[in-house]
N, C-alpha and C positions, 0 to 999 in steps of 0.2 A: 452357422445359425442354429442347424440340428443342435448342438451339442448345446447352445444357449437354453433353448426349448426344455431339453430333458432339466437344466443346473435349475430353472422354475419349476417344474416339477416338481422336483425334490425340494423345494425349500415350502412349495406349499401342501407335501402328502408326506404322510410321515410314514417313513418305507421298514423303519428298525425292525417289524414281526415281519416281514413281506417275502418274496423269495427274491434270492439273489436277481438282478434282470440282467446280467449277463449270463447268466446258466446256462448252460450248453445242455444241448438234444444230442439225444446218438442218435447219428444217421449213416452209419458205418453197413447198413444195407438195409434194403426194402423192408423188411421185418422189424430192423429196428426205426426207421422210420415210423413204419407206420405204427410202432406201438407207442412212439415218442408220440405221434399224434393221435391216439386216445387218451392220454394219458393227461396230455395236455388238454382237451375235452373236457375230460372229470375237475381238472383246475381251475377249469371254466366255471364249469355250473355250481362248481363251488364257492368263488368267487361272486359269482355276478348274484344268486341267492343272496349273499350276505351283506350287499352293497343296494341290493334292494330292500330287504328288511333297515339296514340300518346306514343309509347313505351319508359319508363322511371322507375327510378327507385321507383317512387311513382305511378304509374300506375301498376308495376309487383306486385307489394306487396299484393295487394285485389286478384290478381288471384290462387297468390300460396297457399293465404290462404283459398281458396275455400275446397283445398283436406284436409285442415287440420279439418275446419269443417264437411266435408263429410263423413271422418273417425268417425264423431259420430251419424252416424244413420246405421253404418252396424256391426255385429256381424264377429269383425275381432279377436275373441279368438284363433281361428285355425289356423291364421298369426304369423309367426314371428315379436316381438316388431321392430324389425331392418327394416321392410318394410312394417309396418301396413298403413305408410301414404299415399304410393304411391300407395297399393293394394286398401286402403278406395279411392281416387280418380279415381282413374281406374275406377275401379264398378261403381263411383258415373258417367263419364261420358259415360260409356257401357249403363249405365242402361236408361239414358235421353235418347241416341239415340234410345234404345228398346222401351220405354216406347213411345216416340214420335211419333212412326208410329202404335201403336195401339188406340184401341178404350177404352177408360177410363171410369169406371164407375161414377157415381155423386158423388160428397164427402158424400154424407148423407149419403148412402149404405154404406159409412165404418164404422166399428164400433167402438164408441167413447167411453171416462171414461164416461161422463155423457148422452151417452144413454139410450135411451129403447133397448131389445131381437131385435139383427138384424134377418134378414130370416134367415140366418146361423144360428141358436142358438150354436149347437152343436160343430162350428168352433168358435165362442165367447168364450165359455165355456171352449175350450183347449188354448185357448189364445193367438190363430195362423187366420192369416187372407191371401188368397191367392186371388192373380188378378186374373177374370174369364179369363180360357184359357189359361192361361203359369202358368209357375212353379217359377213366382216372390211370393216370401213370406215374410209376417210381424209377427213375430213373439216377447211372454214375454222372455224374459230372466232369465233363475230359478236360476241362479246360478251365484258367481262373486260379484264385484261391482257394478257392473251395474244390476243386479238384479229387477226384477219388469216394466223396458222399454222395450219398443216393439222394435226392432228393424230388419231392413230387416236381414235374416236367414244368416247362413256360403255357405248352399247351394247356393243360391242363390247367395253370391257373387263367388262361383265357378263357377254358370252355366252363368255367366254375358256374359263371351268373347263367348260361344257356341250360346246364346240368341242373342247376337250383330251379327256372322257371318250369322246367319242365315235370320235375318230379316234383313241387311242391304240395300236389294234392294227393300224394299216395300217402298213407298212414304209416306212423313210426314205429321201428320192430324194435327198440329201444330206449329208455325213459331220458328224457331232455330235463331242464329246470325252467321251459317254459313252451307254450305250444309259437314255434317259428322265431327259433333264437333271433337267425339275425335279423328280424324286423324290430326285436327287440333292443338287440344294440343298437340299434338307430334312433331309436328313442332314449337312449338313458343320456343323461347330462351328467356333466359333472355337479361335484357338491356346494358349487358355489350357486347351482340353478336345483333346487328341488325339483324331484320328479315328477310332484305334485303338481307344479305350474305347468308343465309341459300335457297333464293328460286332463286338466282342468280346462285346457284352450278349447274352442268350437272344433268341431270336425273338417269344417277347411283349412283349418290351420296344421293339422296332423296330416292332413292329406299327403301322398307324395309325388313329390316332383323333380323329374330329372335324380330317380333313385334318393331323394334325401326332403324330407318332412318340410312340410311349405314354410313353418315360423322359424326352424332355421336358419332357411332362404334368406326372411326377413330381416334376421337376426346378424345374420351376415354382410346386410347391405347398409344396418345403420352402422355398426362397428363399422363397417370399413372408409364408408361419407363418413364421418365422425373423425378420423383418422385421416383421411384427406383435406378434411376441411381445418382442422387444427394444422396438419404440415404447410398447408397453403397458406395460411394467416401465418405463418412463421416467413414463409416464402418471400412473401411481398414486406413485413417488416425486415428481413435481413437483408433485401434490395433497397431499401432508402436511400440508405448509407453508400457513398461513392469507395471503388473497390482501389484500397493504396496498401502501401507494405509494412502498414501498422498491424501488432498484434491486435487492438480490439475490432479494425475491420476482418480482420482473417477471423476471429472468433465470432462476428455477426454474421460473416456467410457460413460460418459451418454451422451454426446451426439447424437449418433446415437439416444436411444428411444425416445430423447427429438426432434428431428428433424420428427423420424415419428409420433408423438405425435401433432407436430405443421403441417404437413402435411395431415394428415385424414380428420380434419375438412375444412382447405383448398378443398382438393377436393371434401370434399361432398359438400359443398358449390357449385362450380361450376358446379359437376356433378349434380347438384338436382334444385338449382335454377339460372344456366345460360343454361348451356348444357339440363335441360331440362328432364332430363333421363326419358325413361315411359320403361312399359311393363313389364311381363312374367319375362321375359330374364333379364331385366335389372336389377333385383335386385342381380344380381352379384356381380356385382359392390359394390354394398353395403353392401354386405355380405364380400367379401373383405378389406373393407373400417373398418369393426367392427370387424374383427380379426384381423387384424394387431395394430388396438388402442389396443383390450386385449393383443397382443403380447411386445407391447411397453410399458404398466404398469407395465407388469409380469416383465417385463426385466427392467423396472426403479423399481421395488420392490426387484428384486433380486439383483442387482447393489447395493444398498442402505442399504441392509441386512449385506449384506458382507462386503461391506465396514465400518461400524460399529462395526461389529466384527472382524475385520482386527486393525481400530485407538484401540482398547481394548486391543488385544492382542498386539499389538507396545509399551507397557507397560514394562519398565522394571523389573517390577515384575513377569512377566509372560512369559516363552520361547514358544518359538513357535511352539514349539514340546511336549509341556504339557499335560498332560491329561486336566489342567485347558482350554487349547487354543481352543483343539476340543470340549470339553464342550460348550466352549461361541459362537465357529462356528456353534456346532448342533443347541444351546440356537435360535442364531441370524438367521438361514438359517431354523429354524422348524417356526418360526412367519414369514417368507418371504413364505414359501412355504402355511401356510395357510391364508396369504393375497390373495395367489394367488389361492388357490384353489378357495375361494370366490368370487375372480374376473373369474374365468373360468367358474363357474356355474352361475354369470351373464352374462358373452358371449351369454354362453351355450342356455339360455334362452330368450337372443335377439334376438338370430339367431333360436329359435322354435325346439331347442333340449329338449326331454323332461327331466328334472332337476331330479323332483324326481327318476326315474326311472336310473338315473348314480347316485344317492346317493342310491340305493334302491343295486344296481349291487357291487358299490365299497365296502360295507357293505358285501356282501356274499364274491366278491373279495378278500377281506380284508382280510378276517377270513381264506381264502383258502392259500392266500402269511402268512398269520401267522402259521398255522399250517407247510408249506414247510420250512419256515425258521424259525424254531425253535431253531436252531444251533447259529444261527446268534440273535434272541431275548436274546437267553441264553448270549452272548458275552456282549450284551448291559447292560446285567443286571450284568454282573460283571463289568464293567464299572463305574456303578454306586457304585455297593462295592467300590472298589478301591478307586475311588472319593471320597465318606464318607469317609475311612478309610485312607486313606492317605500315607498307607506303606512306599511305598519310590516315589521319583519324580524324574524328567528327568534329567541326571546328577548324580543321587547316587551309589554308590556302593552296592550290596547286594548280597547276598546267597540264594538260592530260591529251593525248593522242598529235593527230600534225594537224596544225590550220596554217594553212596559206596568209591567211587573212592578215594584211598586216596590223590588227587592230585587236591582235592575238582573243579574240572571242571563246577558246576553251582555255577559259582561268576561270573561276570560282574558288568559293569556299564548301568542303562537303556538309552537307546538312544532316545525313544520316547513311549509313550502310547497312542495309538489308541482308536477312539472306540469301535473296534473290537479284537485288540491284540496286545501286548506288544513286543518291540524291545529291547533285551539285548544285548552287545559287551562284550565275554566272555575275560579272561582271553590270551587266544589263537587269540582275534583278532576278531572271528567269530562272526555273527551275529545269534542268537537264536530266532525265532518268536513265543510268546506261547499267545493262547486264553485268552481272557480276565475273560471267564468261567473259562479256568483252573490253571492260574494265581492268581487270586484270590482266591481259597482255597487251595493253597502251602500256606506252612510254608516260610515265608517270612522274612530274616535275613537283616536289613538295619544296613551297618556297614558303613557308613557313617557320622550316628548319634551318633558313638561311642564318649562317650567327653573324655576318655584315652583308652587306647592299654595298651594290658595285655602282660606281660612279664614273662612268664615261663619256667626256666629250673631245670635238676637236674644234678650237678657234680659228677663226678663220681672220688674218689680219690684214690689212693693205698692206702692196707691195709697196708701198711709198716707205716702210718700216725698214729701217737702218739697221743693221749687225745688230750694232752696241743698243738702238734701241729693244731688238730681241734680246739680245742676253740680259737684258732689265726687266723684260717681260719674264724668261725665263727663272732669273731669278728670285724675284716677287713670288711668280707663284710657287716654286719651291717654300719658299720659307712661311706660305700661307697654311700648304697642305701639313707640312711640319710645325707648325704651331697650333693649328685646329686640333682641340680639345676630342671632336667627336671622326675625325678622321685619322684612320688605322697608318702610324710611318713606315709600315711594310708589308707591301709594298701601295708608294705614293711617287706617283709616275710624272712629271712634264717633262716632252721633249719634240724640239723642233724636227716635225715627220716628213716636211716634204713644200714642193711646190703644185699649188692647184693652180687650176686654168683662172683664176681670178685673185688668188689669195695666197698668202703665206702660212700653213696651214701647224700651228701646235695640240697635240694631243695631251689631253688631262686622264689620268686612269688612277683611282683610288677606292678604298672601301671605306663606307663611312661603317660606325659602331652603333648601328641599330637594326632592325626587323623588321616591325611593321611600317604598312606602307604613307602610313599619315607620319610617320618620323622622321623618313627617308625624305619624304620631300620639303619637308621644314628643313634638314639640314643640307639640300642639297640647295634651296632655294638660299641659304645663306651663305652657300662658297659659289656660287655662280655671281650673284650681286659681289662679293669680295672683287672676283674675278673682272668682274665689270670696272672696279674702280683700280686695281692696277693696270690695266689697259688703257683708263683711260689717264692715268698718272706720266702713264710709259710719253704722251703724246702722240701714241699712235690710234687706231682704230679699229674699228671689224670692217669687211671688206665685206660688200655683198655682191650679185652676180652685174655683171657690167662688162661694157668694151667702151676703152678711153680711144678715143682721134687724137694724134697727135699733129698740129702745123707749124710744122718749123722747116728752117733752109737746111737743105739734105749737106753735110758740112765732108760727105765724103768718107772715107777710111784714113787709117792712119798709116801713111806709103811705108814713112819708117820701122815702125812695129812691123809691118807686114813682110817687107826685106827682110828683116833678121831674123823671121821667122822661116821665112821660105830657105834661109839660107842656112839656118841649121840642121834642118831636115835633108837638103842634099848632101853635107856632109857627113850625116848619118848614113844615108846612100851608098856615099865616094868610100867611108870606111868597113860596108857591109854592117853596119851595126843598124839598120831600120829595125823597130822593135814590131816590126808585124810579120806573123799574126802576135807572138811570142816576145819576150826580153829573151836573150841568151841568158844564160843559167850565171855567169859571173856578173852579169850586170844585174840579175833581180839579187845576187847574194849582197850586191852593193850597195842598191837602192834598198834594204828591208829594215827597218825601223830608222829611218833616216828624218823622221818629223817630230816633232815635240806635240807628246799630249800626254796628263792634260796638257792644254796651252799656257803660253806664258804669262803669268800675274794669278791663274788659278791656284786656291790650296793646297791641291796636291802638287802643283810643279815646284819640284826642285833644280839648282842651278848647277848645285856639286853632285853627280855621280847620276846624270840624268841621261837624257840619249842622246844620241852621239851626235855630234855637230854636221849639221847641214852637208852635203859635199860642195866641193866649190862651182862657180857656173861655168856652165859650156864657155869656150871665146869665140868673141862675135866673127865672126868671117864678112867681112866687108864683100858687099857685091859686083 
């Protein structure tokens, strides 16, 4: 902002006969200090003489730059950068009027680089030089940039105004270019306020207060409401407009930082080199003046951030409720926030807050909010899983963690992923919020990404159902699953699985060629009806749960069948050949593919080069 301030300057003072205002002082030892600073005195009253006869904007220019080089003969480390220039001029005209009504030693007594051991040795040797009789001091500089120049102490520029109050009334052993210079600079204005207006005012208005003339005060307070009240009417038009990732909404809200942005240096301007501002007190003002520019960066850096990550996310690839969305918001709003930190530890440090010691704090800070919210670190870090891992995205359908329930109640669709925790819309409607922590190590079922839907049932038929009427069933529905348009032929499953306690039991297993769940049951409700009408084509039935009574004359066993059964078994016996627990090894080599399948009449059975024929039967053994 400083450097803003001076580039106005210079466009409204025209500097071409002026002295350099970088000009360097020797202050290469006490001697030459202090002669830099008489020297600088005379340049004073030389200036300010001719800026009084003939005030202009080439006349104001040599005066104001007197405090700029003043500032480089005092150890102003212990000032805030935001008011080093006005505290170095201050001191520098406190100190001419102290110095002025004392008694001055010969410059030779001070001690130079290239002298001989002054009478002080011992004050040469520490590298400190003090005027006999007050507590003005010239001191080395051991530390800094400035390292190795003498320059008048910190002390000393604090005890400057107490040294001024007290000697003001002793008479001057030395000619000044007006009686009590600096009450003088306190009154001159710049050339854009004649001086005239200023000593034309009543006498309470020259008064002073808090070190600095009451209508400046004044003058201060309509500039600065003036300047609030315009940024504020900017405030409240650039909030009208609802905040989206258009550039003319991004350009409506920056205008407020951009207005107090072009405002600051406006008034330091005026406040510093028209209005004149001195004193104590006055550095208010400019304390003011440099938080509100940091307020107005922070706030064109957060504007800017956001808006960024706003045109990224307005991407149709990316919804707005993404886990992607909030990633690229933290991405875009973690580089905003440490733009800003950077710029607040340079505020911090304009204004003579001490920096290290908030980095030294937020470091301990840090560690204290990390351990409190550790709950909350844990969330980010499954965020970051999630993210890697991809599971499912905003909009899918999934299964997530174990329910018992047979009416499976964790299914939803996710509504949004958070950095912190996940939004599911269950089945039921409801909204489910689960940690990002604990989210992330479910068992995470994305049925979304299903590319077919599985189709499983099992018929249940009366056992009243004949062979050949199953293999009619069976075959039907083969040739159904195999001609369905929207069901996958591989694999496309029926096969007769068993006997239930009521029913003869065939399983259906296929996937049909859809995804969503309103498809799936469109095409499942049209192969189960199919299924319905070769069942009942077949003449058979579905069998539901029941017990049949059967009354009929018990007709007995059948004696014959039974003899010849009992009676090949003991010949099994009589030959050592019972096949329990075991077959012996020659008789399973006998019996092993000795059946035909497929069976006979199907397509794949062949009659030449098929398997091997039956072996012949046992002979009956008569009993």
């Amino acid at each position: 902002m400083r450097w803003l301030v001076l580039f106005l300057l210079l466009l409204k003072a025209d500097v071409s006969g002026g002295a350099n205002l970088l000009e360097s002082l020797d202050t290469s030892s006490p001697r030459a200090t202090f002669s830099s600073f008489w020297g600088l005195t005379e340049k004073a009253a030389h200036d300010i003489s001719v800026y009084r006869a003939s005030p202009s904007r080439a006349t104001q220019a040599p005066v104001f730059r007197i405090g700029e080089q003043a500032s480089g003969l005092f150890d102003l480390s212990n000032v805030p950068p935001a008011s080093r220039r006005e505290a170095g001029a201050e001191a520098f005209y406190l100190l001419w009027e102290v110095m002025s009504r004392l008694e001055l030693p010969d410059p030779s007594e001070i001690p130079d680089a290239g002298s001989g051991e002054a009478e002080d040795g011992e004050a040469k040797r520490m590298g400190r030089w003090r005027l006999p009789g007050t507590a003005i001091t010239i001191a080395r500089v051991e530390n800094g940039a400035r390292a190795g120049e003498f320059l008048f102490t910190a002390d000393t520029v604090r005890g400057a105004r107490r040294s001024y109050e007290t000697l003001r009334e002793l008479p001057y052993r030395r000619p000044m270019p007006a009686p009590d210079v600096y009450r003088l600079t306190q009154s001159l204005t710049g050339w854009m306020i004649p001086l005239a207006w200023g000593e034309s005012l009543p006498d309470w208005a020259n008064a002073t207060v808090l070190d600095q003339l009451l209508w400046k005060w004044i003058a201060l307070l309509v500039l600065f409401g003036l300047a609030f009240g315009f940024v504020f009417a900017i405030l409240r038009w650039a909030r009208r407009g609802v905040w989206e990732a258009s550039l003319h909404s991004y350009l409506r809200r920056l205008s407020t930082p951009l207005a107090i942005l072009a405002f600051v240096p406006l008034l330091q301007f005026l406040a510093t080199y028209q209005l004149n501002v001195t004193g104590e007190a006055a550095d208010a003002p400019f304390y003011v003046l440099e938080l509100a520019h940091g307020l107005a960066v922070v706030w064109f850096i957060w504007l800017t951030m956001s808006w960024i990550g706003e045109v990224i996310i307005a991407s149709p690839r990316i919804s707005a409720r993404s886990l992607d969305a909030h990633l690229i918001r933290l991405a875009t709003r973690s580089v905003g926030i440490l733009a800003i930190l950077v710029l607040v530890f340079r505020v911090a440090h304009e204004l003579g807050i001490p920096v290290y010691g908030l980095v030294t704090g937020a470091g301990v800070g840090g560690l204290a909010i990390a351990l409190a919210a550790r709950s909350t670190l844990e969330n980010f870090m499954g965020t970051l899983n999630l993210y890697a891992d991809r599971p499912v995205r905003v909009g899918e359908l999934c299964r997530y963690g174990e329910d018992p329930a047979p009416d499976w109640q964790r299914v939803g669709t996710v509504e949004e992923i958070g950095l912190r925790s996940t939004r599911i819309r269950g089945l039921d409607r409801t909204i489910t919020t689960i940690p990002n922590a604990e989210f992330s190590n479910m068992h995470i079922v994305n049925l979304t990404e299903r590319d077919q839907r599985l189709l499983r049932t099992v018929l249940q038929l009366r056992y009243e159902t004949t062979p050949e009427q199953m293999r009619y069933v069976l075959a039907k529905l083969r040739e159904l699953l195999l001609g369905h348009p929207k069901v996958s032929p591989d694999p496309a499953r029926v096969r007769f699985v068993g006997y239930g306690p009521y029913s003869k039991d065939v399983e259906v297993n296929c996937y049909l060629r859809c995804q969503g769940q309103n498809v799936f049951l469109a095409i499942q409700e049209d192969v189960l009806l199919r299924i319905d009408d070769i069942v009942r084509s077949a003449g058979t039935g579905f069998a539901f749960p029941s017990r049949t009574t059967y009354h009929a004359r018990d007709a007995g066993l059948d004696a014959d069948l039974r003899g010849e059964a009992e009676a090949l078994v003991e010949s099994w016996r009589a030959r050592n050949k019972l096949p329990f627990p075991e077959f012996e090894e020659e008789e399973r080599e006998r019996l092993e593919d000795t059946l035909e399948y497929p069976p006979k009449g199907s397509p794949d059975h062949t009659s030449s080069g098929g398997p091997s024929a039956p072996p012949p039967a046992e002979p009956k053994v008569n009993g």
